[in-house]
N, C-alpha and C positions, 0 to 999 in steps of 0.2 A: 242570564243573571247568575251573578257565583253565590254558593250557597253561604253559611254563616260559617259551616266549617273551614271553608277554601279561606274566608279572609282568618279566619283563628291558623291557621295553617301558615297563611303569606305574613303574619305577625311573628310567630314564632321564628320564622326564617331569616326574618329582622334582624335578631341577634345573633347569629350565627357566627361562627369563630373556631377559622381553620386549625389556629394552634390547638388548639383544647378536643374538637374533633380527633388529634390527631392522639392527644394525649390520653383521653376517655379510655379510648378501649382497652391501655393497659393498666388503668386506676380498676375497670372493673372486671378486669379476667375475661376477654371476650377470644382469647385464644384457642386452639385445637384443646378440645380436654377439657377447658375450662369449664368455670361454671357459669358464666355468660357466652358461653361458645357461640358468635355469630352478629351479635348485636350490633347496631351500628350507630355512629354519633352525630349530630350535627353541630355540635361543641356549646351547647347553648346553658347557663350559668342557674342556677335555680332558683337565685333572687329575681331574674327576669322569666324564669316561668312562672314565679308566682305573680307578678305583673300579668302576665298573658292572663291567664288563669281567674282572673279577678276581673278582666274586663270584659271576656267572655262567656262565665259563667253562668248569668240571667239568660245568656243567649242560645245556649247550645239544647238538644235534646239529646237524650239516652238515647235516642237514633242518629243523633250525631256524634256521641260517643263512643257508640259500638264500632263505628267505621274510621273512629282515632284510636282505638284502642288496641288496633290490632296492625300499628303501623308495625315496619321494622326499625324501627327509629328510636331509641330509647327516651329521649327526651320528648317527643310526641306523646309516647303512654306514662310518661311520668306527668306532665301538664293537664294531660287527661285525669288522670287520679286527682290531682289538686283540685281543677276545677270539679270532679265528683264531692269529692268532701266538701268542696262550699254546698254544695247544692245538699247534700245531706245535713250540713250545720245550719241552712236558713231557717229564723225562728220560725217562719207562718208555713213547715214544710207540714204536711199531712203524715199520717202514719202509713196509710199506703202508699204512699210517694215513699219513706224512707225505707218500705218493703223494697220496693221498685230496686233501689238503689241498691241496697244490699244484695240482692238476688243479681245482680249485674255484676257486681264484684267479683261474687262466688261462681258466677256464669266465665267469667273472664281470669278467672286463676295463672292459665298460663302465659297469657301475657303480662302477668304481674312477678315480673321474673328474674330480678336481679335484689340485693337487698338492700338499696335505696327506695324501689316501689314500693315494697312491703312494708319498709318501718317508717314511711312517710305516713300510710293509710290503713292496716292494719287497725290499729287502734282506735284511730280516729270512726272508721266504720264498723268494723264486723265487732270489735273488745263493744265500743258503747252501744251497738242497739242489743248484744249476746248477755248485756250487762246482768237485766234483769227477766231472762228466757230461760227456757231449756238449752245447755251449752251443747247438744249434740253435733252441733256443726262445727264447735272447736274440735270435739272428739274425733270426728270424722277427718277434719284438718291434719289431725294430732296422727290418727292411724295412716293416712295417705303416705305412696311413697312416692310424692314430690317435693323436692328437696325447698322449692316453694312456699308449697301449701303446710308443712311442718311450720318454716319459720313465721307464717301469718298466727301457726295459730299460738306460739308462742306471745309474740309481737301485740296481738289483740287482748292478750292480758294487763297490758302496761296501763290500760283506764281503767280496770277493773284493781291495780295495786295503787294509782292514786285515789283511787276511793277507800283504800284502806283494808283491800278485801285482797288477801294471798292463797286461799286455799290452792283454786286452781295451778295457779303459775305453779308452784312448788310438786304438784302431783304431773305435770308437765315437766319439769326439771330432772324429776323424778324419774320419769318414762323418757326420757333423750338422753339418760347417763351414757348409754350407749351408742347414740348416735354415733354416723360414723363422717360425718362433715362438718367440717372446723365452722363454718357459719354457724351451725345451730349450735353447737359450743360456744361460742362468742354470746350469742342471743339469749342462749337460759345465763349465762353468765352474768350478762349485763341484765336480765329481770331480778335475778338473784341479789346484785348489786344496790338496784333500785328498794328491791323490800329491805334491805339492809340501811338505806338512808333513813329509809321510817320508822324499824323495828328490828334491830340489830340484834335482839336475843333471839328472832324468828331467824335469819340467818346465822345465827351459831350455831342455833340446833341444828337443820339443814346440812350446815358445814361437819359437825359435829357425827353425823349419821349418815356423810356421804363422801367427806373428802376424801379419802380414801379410794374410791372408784371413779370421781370428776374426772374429767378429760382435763389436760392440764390449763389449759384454753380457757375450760370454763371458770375451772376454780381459781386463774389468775385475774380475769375480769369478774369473780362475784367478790371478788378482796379487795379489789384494787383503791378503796376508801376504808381502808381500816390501818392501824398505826402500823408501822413498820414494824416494829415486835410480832403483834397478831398475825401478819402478813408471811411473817417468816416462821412461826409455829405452824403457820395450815401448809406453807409447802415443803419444811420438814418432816410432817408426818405422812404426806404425798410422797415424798422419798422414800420414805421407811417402810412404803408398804408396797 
């Protein structure tokens, strides 16, 4: 008798589509060097794994997870992740049930390894249950040198700045000036961006005490919603220094 994962498996395999297979792996860097170096695709679209992902959901176990999560397949541990976060967003979920979950995440790091997995669920798991804790697991994220596990713990700040709350992100932003991988430039740039939508004298200051050393990367996605004027003073003074 096939188990529950084998039919979530032969579902996903439904969709499947050679061209996009074939196109994946240069959308996401899976070449020599790269930062997906190896990954593989079965071309499957992410409006249909959230389809997958939703009808399997109620059904799968964190023991049937662990053994999708570690396909080589990218869109296998991407649908895996979706369906995680349902399972963690159900109302009648318990508290140690959502330990459970979270503890899998952070168990399961390296396979969460391109940055479509991370900033699909980041936030959604480790930023909301980290929301109202001790953040030491962001920090720990934050010192790791997996290029990964940096950008989650960025990424898990993005529910913690829709609730209004920037400290962390910005003392993150702070500590990746130097980063030296254009993703996590991009990444504090676009949280940069986002606390900018809601409080854009907290981003001037920020800009104001750091442009100057932003990676350029960052400082043109934390601007990239301010007037063309503004836009053109922060990378002038990026020039001039």
């Amino acid at each position: 008798m096939k188990e529950t994962k084998e039919f979530f498996l032969e579902e996903l395999n439904k969709h499947k589509d050679l061209n996009k297979a074939k196109f994946f792996p240069r959308f996401f860097k899976t070449g020599p060097g790269e930062y997906g170096e190896g990954d593989q695709f079965l071309g499957i679209t992410v409006p249909k794994q959230r389809l997958v992902a939703k009808k399997f959901a109620p059904k799968l176990s964190l023991d049937d997870l662990q053994s999708l999560i570690v396909s080589p397949y990218h869109e296998v541990r991407l649908t895996t992740l979706l369906v995680l976060i349902q399972k963690y967003q159900t109302k009648k979920i318990t508290e140690i049930e959502r330990e459970k979950i979270v503890q899998f995440y952070l168990k399961n790091t390296k396979y969460i390894n391109n940055w479509d997995l991370v900033d699909v669920s980041a936030d959604k798991i480790i930023g909301d249950y980290y929301f109202d804790k001790n953040n030491v697991i962001i920090q720990k994220l934050k010192n790791s040198k997996d290029l990964w596990e940096n950008r989650i713990a960025i990424l898990s700040t993005f529910h913690w700045i829709r609730k209004g709350r920037f400290e962390e992100t910005l003392s993150l932003c702070e500590y990746f000036l130097n980063h030296n991988h254009d993703l996590i430039h991009k990444a504090t740039g676009w949280m940069l961006r986002e606390i900018g939508k809601r409080d854009i004298q907290t981003l001037r200051m920020f800009l104001k005490n750091h442009a100057t050393k932003m990676p350029r990367t960052m400082l043109r996605y934390a601007i990239e919603k301010l007037t063309t004027s503004e836009r053109k003073k922060w990378l002038e003074l990026k020039k001039d220094n």
